[in-house]
N, C-alpha and C positions, 0 to 999 in steps of 0.2 A: 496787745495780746498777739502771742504768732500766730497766724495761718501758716498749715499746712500746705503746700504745694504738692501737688498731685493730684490729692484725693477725688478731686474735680473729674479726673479722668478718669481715676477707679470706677465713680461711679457709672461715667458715659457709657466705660465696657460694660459694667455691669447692665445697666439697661439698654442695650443693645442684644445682650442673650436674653433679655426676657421678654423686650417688645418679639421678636423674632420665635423665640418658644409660644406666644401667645397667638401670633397670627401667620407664622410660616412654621409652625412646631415640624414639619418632613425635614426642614433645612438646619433646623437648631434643637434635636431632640432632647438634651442635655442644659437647654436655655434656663431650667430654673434652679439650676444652681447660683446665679446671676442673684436671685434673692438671697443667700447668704452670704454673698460678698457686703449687699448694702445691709445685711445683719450687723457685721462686723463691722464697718467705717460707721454707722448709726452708734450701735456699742462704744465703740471709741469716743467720739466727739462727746455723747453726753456726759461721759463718765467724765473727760477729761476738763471740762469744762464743770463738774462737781469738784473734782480734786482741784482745780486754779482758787475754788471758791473757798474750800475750805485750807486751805495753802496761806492762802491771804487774810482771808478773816477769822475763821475756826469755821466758819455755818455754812448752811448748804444753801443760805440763801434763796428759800423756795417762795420769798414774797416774786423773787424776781424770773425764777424759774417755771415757776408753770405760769404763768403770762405768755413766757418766751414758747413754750408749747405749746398750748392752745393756739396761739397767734401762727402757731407753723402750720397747725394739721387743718385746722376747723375755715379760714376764711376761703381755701378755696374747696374746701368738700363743700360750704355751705354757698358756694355757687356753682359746684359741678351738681348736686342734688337735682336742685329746680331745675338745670335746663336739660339734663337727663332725662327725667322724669316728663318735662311736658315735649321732649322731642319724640320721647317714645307714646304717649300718649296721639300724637298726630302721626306720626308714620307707622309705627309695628306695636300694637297693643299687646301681643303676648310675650311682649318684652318685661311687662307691667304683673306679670305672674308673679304673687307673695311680696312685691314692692314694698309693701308697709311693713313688714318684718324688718325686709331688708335695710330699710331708711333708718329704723328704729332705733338696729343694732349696730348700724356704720356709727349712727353719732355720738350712740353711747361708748364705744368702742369694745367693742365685745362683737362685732359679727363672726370671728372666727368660732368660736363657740356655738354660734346659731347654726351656724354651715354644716357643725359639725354635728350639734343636736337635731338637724332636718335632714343628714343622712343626702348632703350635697356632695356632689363630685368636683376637685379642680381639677381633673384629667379629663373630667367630659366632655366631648363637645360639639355634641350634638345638640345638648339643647341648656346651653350656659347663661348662668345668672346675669345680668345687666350689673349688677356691682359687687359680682363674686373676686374681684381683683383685690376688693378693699378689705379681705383679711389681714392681709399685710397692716395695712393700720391698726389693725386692731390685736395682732400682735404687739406692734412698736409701741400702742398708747398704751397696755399693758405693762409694756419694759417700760415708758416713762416715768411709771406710778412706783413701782418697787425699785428701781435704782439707785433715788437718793438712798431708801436705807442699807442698799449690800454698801456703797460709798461711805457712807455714815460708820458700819459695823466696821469696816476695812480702817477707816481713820481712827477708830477707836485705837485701834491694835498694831497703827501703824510702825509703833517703835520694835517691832517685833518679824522674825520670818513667816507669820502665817497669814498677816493681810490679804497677799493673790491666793491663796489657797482659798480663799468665800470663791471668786469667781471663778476659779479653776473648779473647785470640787461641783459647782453649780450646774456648768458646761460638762463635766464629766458625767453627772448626775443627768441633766437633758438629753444627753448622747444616749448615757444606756436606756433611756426609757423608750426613744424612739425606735432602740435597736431591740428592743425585748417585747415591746408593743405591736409591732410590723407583724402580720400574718402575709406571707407570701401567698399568691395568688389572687388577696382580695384587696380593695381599696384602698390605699394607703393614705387619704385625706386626713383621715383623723392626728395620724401621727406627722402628717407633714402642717396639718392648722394650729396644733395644740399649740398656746407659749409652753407648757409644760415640756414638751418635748421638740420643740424648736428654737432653743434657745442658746445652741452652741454659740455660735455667730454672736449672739451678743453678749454673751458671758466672757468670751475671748476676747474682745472688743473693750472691755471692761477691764481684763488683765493686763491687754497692752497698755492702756491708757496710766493702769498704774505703775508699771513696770516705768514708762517715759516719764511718768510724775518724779518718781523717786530717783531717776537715774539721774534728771536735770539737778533736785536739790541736794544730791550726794557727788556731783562732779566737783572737783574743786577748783577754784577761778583763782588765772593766774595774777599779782598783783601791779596794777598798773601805775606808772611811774608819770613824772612831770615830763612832757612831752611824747606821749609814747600814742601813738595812731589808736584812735579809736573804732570800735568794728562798725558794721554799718548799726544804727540804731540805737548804741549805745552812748554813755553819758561819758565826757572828756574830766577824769576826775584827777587828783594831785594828792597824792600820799609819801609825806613826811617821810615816813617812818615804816618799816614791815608790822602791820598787827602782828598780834600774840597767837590768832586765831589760822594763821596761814601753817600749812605744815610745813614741820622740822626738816620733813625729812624730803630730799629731791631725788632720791629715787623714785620713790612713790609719788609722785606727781609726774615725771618720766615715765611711769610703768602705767598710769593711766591714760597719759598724752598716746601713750604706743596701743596700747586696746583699742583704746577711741580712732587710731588709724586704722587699724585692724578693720572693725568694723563697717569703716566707711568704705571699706574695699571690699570687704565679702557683701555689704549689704547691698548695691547694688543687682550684682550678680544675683544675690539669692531671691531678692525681688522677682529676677527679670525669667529667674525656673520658673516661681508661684507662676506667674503670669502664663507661661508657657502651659503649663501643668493646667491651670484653669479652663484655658480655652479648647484643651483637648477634651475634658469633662462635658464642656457646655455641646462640644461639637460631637462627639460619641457617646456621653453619656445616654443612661435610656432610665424608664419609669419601673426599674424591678429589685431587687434584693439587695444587691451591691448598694444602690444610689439612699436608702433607707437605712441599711447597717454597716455603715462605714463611710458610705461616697459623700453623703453632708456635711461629718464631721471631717473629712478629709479639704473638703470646699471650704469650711469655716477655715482650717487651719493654715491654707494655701494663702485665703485670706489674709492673716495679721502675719504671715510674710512679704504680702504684697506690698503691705498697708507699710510696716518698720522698716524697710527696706528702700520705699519711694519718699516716705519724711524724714530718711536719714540728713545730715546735714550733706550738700555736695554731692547727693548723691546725681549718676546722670540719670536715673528713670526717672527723674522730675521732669526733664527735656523732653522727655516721652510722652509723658501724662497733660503738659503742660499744651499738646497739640489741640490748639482751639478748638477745631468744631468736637473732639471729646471734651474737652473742658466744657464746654459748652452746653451738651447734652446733661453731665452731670452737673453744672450749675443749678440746671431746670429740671432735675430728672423728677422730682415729685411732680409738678406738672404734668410732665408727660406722663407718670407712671398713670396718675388719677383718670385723665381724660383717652389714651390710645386705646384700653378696651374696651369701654365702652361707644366711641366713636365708631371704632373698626365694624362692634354686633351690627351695628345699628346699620351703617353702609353695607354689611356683607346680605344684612337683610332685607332692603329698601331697595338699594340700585338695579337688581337683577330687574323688578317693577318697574323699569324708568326706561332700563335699557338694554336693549333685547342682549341679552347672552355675555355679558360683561366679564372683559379675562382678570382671572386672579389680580397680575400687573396691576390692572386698573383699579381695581381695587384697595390696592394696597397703597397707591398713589393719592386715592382721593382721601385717605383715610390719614394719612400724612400729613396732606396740609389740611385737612380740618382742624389735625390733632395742635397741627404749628400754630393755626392762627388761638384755636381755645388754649392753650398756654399763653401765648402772646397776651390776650384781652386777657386772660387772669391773672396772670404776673403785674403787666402794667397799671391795671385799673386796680386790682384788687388784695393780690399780696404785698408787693413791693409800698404800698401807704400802709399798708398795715402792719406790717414789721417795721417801718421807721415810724411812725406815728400812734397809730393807735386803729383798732377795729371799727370803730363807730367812726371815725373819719374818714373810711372809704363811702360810706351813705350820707355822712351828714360834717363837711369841712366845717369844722366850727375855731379853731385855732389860726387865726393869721392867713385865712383864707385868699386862694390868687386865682385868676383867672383857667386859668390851667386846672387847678383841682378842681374847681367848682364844676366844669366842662366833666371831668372824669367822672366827678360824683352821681352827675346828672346822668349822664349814660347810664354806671353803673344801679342807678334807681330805677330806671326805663327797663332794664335790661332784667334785674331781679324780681322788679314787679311781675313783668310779664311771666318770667317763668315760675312765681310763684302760683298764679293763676293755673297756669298749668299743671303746675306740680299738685295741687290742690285737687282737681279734678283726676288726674291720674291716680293719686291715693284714694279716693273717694270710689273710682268706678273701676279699680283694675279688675280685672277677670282672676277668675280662683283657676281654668285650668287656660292650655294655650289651646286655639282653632284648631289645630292638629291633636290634639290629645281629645278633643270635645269630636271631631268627626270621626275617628278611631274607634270611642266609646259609641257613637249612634251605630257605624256598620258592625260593631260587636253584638249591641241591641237587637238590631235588625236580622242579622246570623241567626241567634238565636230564636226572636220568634219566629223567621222561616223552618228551624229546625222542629222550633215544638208544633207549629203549626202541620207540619211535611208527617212526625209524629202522628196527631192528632188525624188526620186523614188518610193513615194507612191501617189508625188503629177501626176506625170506623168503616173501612172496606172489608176489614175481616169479619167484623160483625154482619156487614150485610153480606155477603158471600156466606156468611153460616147461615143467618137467614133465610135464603134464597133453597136452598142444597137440603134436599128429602133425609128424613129420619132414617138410618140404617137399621134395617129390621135386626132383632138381639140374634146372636150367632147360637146355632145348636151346641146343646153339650157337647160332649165327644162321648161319652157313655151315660147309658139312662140307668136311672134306679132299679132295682131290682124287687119284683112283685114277692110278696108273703110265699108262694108257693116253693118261691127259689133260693128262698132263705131257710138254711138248717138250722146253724143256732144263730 
């Protein structure tokens, strides 16, 4: 199956404006457009990896597909939870505020909807959720669920021009909902959480994937001869004779060889605009009118320029993309994405405690490599067996078991036991509000019975001061009656 080259790096950008928007947002105010970039290359790969299946076999294949997803999203949420959960449980309990919601709806995959029915802020940040990052999944594991069938409805009709129109009209449909929905001035979580209205980016992502499906089986492949250099990868075959099925006619194979050069020459470049274009968004964009009715869906579309343009064949933004430590990043980017906010609250909340007066810098440092090595130990121990092998084989090596795994396993038992213990206790005793909102509420308390009280004792001075102070003898008329003698009639 080909890999892409690049994408690796798409994503590293991409998460780079979003760690940065999350924990340096003065430096990257435009950082979360970065999430519809990984809209879009998410978009793509699933869909396009449904069209290979149904390419190949007719089906979508979903004995083998939602394994392949589960196995992506759940083994390391289901160890970033526990040690979450009992790290904040020992260092900052008002971290632990609505936890059990929160846990609830991460794994069923729907917390963006919770977030958005408890009238949560992701612009907030004052006083921000411990695993308010993981909408985002609960976005994506939404698009997992309804994919196969827009793929499905699309291969129905694929003999036909209206296939990309399901995901175009789809994306066009999510665009104006977010654009008609947005009330300027107020909030805009709702329309930035919703999959309903956030779904450009992967609707796009959807069309490219089809657009590349059909371009590859409608290219026509020139016929190869006894002795004729084979390409990289391909099979050294000997043909007799010209099939019947080759076209007539060599213009038309001439006029496709010249588009196809075409293209490999604009695509770069127009790649290397998106890219350009992107980072000026990430780096000036801001959180108002523009970035809700127009600037997402202009991000999404920057997007699968980026994206067609860096998997061209030959193209040179692969050379680009291909620059390690961003390859690198986006290799791991789910890693990092799962674990850098929540490490970041917890240090930005903790260390000040530790260490008298600690600089941003420093903070941001230590938050770094905590976040390096909790990727590290989750990748190694925990994803990387369970994507070649199987989930229950990171706890329990029971296939052809070696020295090496067995050691992994062991840790990783040690390692999830303990934090389920904690995790256990942190759901069991989180606090319903945070020490700060609990001491707010007593001197509000307190306000007040000072005030009724202050009340009460100014009302009881006037009483005794009335009290105290002689009756006012009743004032004279101003004129007195007048006696019978003085009365005529």
């Amino acid at each position: 199956m080909k890999r892409f080259v690049g994408l690796d790096g798409i994503k590293g950008l991409a998460l780079i404006a979003i760690v940065l928007y999350h924990c340096v947002q003065q430096k990257m105010p435009g950082g979360f457009y970065g999430v519809d970039v990984f809209f879009t290359v998410s978009g793509f790969l699933i869909a396009i990896s449904l069209f290979r299946s149904l390419s190949a076999t007719g089906s979508l294949n979903l004995r083998r597909y939602i394994p392949r997803r589960l196995v992506r999203l759940y083994p390391a949420l289901l160890l970033l939870i526990p040690v979450i959960v009992s790290v904040c449980w020992l260092t900052e309990r008002d971290l632990l505020v609505a936890i059990r919601n929160q846990v609830i709806t991460v794994l069923f995959g729907c917390y963006n909807w919770y977030a958005i029915a408890g009238g949560q802020s992701y612009f907030e940040q004052m006083n921000p959720q411990i695993l308010r990052h993981l909408w985002f999944i609960g976005v994506l594991t939404q698009f997992y669920i309804i994919v196969p069938f827009i793929a499905w409805a699309m291969w129905r009709i694929r003999d036909t021009r209206f296939a990309s129109l399901i995901p175009l009209g789809l994306a066009a449909l999510s665009g104006a909902s977010m654009w008609l929905m947005y009330k300027p001035g107020a909030d805009p979580t709702r329309v930035y959480f919703g999959t309903d209205t956030h779904s450009v980016g992967l609707m796009l992502g959807v069309a490219l994937a089809w657009w590349l499906t059909r371009h590859n089986q409608a290219t026509p492949q020139a016929p190869r001869v006894a002795g004729a250099a084979a390409d990289s990868g391909s099979v050294h075959v000997n043909i007799p004779a010209i099939p019947n099925n080759i076209p007539n006619n060599i213009a038309e194979v001439a006029a496709k060889t010249t588009r196809q050069r075409l293209w490999e020459t604009i695509a770069p470049a127009m790649s290397l605009t998106a890219l350009v274009a992107l980072i000026i968004m990430t780096v000036n964009g801001q959180q108002d009118d523009f970035a809700f009715r127009g600037g997402i869906i202009i991000a999404s579309v920057l997007s699968v320029a980026l994206i067609a343009g860096t998997i061209s064949d030959d193209s040179w933004m692969q050379d680009l993309m291909k620059f390690k430590p961003l390859a690198a990043l986006g290799r791991y980017s789910y890693g990092i994405y799962l674990w850098h906010w929540p490490v970041w609250i917890i240090v930005r909340s903790t260390l000040p405690r530790m260490i008298q007066g600690p600089s941003y810098s420093i903070i941001l440092a230590i938050t770094a490599i905590l976040t390096a090595l909790a990727v590290a130990f989750s990748w190694l121990m925990v994803e990387k067996t369970a994507a070649a092998q199987s989930a229950l084989e990171v706890l329990v090596p029971y296939r052809n078991p070696v020295a090496k795994q067995i050691v992994c396993a062991v840790v990783v038992d040690i390692v999830w036991a303990v934090a389920l213990v904690g995790c256990v206790q942190g759901l069991v005793h989180a606090p319903e509000k945070t020490s700060v909102q609990i001491q707010l509420e007593q001197q509000a308390q307190t306000l007040q019975q000072q005030k009724q009280s202050q009340q009460a004792s100014q009302a009881q001075q006037t009483a005794s001061d009335l009290m105290r102070s002689p009756t006012p003898p009743p004032a004279k008329p101003r004129h007195g009656m007048p006696t019978g003698d003085q009365i005529t009639a």
